[in-house]
C-alpha positions as CSV (number, residue, x, y, z in Angstrom):
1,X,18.1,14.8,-31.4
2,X,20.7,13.2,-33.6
3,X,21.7,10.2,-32.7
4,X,25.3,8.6,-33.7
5,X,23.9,5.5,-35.3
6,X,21.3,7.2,-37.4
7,X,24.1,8.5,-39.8
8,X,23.0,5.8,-42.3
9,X,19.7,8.2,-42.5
10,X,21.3,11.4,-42.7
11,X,20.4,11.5,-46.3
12,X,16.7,11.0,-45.5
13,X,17.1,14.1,-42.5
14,X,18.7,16.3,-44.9
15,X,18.1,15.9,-48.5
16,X,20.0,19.0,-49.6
17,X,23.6,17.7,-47.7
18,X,23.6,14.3,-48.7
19,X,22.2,14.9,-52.5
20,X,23.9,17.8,-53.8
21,X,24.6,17.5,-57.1
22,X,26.8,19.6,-58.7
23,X,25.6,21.6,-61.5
24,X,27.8,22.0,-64.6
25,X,27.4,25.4,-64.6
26,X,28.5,26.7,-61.1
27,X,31.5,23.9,-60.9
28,X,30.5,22.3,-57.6
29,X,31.3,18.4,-57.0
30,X,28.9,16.2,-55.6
31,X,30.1,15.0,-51.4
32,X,30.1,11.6,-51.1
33,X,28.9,10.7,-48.0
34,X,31.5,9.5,-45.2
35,X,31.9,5.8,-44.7
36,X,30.4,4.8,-41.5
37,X,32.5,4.4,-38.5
38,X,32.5,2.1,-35.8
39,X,31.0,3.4,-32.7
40,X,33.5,2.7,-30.2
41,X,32.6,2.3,-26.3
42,X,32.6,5.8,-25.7
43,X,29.9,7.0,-27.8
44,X,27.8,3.7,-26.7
45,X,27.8,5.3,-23.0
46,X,27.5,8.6,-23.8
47,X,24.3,8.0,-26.1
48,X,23.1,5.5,-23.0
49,X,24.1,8.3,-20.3
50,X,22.1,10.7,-22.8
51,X,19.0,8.6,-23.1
52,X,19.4,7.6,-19.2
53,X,19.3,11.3,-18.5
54,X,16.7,12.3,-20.7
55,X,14.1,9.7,-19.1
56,X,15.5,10.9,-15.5
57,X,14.4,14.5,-16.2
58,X,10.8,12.9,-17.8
59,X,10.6,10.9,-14.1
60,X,11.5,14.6,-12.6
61,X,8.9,15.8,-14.7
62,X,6.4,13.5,-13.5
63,X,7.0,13.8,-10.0
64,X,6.8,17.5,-9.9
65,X,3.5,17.4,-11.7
66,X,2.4,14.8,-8.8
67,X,4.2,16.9,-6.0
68,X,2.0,19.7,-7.1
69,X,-1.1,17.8,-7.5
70,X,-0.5,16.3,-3.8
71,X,0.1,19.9,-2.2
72,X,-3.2,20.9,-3.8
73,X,-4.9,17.9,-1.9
74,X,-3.3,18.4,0.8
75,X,-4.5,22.5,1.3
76,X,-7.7,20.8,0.7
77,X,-7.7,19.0,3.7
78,X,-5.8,21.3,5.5
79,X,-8.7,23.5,4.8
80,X,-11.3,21.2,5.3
81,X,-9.6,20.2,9.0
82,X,-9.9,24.0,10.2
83,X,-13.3,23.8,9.1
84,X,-13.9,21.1,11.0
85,X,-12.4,22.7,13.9
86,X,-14.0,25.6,13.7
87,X,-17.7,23.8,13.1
88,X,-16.3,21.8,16.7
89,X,-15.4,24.9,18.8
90,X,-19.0,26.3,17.5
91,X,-20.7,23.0,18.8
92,X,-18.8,22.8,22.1
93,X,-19.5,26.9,22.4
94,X,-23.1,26.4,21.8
95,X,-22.8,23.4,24.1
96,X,-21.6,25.2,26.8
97,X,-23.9,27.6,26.8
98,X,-26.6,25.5,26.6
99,X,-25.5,24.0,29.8
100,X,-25.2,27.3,31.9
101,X,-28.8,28.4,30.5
102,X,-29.7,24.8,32.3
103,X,-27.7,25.6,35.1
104,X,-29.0,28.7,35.6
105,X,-32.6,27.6,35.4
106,X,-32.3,25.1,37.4
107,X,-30.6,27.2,39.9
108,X,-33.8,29.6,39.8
109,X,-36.3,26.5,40.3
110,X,-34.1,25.8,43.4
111,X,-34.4,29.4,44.8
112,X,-38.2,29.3,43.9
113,X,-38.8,26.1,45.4
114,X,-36.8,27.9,49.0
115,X,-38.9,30.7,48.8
116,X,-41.9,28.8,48.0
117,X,-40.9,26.6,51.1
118,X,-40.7,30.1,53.0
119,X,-43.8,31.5,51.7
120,X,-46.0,27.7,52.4
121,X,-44.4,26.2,55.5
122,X,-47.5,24.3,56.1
123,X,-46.9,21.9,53.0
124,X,-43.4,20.5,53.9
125,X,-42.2,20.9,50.7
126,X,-44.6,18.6,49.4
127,X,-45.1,20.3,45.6
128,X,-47.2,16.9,44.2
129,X,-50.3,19.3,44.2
130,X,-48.7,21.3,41.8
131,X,-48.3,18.5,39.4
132,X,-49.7,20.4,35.9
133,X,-49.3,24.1,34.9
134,X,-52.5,25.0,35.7
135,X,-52.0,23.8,39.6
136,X,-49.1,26.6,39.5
137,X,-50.7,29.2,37.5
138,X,-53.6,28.8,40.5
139,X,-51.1,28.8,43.3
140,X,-49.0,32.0,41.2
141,X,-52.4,34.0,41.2
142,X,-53.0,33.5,44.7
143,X,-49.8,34.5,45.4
144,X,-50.0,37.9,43.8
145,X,-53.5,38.1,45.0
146,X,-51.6,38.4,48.2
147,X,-49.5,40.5,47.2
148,X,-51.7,43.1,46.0
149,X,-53.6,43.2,49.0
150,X,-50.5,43.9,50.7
151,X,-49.6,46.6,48.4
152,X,-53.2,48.3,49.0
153,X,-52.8,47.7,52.7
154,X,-49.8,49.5,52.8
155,X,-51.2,52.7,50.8
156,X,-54.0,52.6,53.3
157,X,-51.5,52.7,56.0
158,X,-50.1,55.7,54.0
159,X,-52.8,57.5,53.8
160,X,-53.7,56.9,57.3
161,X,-50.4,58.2,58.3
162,X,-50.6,61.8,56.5
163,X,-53.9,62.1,58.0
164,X,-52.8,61.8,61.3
165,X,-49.8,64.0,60.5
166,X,-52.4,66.4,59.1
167,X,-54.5,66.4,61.9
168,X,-51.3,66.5,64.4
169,X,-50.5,69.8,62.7
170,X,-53.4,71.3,62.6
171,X,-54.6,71.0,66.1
172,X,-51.0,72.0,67.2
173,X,-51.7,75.1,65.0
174,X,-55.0,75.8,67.2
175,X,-53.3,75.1,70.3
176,X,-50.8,77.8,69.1
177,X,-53.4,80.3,68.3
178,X,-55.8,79.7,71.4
179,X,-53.0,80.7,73.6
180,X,-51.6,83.7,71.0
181,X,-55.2,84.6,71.9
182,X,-55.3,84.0,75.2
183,X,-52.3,85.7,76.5
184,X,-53.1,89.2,74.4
């Protein structure tokens, strides 16, 4: 940029201008150069609005370059907050169901101790026998020791019961025939 008071080194920015010399042969004179001129108040402001102006658009400058640097941050921490949210709604997910799988076994003990209530009226609900996991896997065996024999009772009674049908049928069928054979 040329400034209006650097005319005193226009010689030294253009060399060629300011010392041509004229060479016999082609005719040409040498330029003097002009005499300097005052700078009046006009050309003070406008080389101060000038200079004002270009260290406005260096601050600009600046300021987008930070502008763009602070957006970056901040997508960085927008992303890092959904992460964050997302590793919450996974903790209070897995929370949740960590508390209905509790729920739910401690419903079933509830519904176990009923029907073990049902099943053992005698102890009163009084469980401090069954203290260790061997007490219960005793008191589980005899229970489906019980059971079984129940199970084998009843197939007995099954048994029994097409027997008896069988031996229904068959003497009806005798019945039957003695008095087919009776009457002809």
């Amino acid at each position: 940029m040329l400034r209006v008071d650097d005319r005193k080194n226009l010689s030294s920015s253009f060399p060629l201008i300011a010392k041509a010399t004229p060479e016999k042969s082609t005719g040409l004179q040498r330029l003097e150069p002009a005499p300097s001129v005052p700078l009046i108040a006009r050309d003070s402001y406008v080389a101060e609005t000038a200079t004002r102006i270009d260290q406005l658009q260096a601050t600009v400058r600046m300021l987008t370059r930070d502008l763009g640097q602070l957006a970056g941050k901040f997508a960085e921490l927008q992303d890092t907050a959904s992460q964050e949210h997302r590793w919450y709604a996974f903790q209070q997910t897995e929370k949740r169901s960590r508390d209905g799988k509790l729920d739910e076994t401690v419903r079933g003990c509830r519904d176990l101790k009923a029907r073990l209530d049902k099943i053992e009226a005698r102890s009163g609900g009084d469980y401090h026998a069954y203290n260790s996991f061997e007490a219960v896997s005793r008191k589980l065996a005899e229970l489906e020791r019980s059971r079984g024999e129940g199970q084998r009772t009843g197939r007995g009674d099954t048994f029994r019961a097409w027997l008896l049908s069988a031996a229904m049928v068959s003497a009806a069928g005798i019945i039957g025939l003695s008095l087919v054979l009776a009457g002809g």
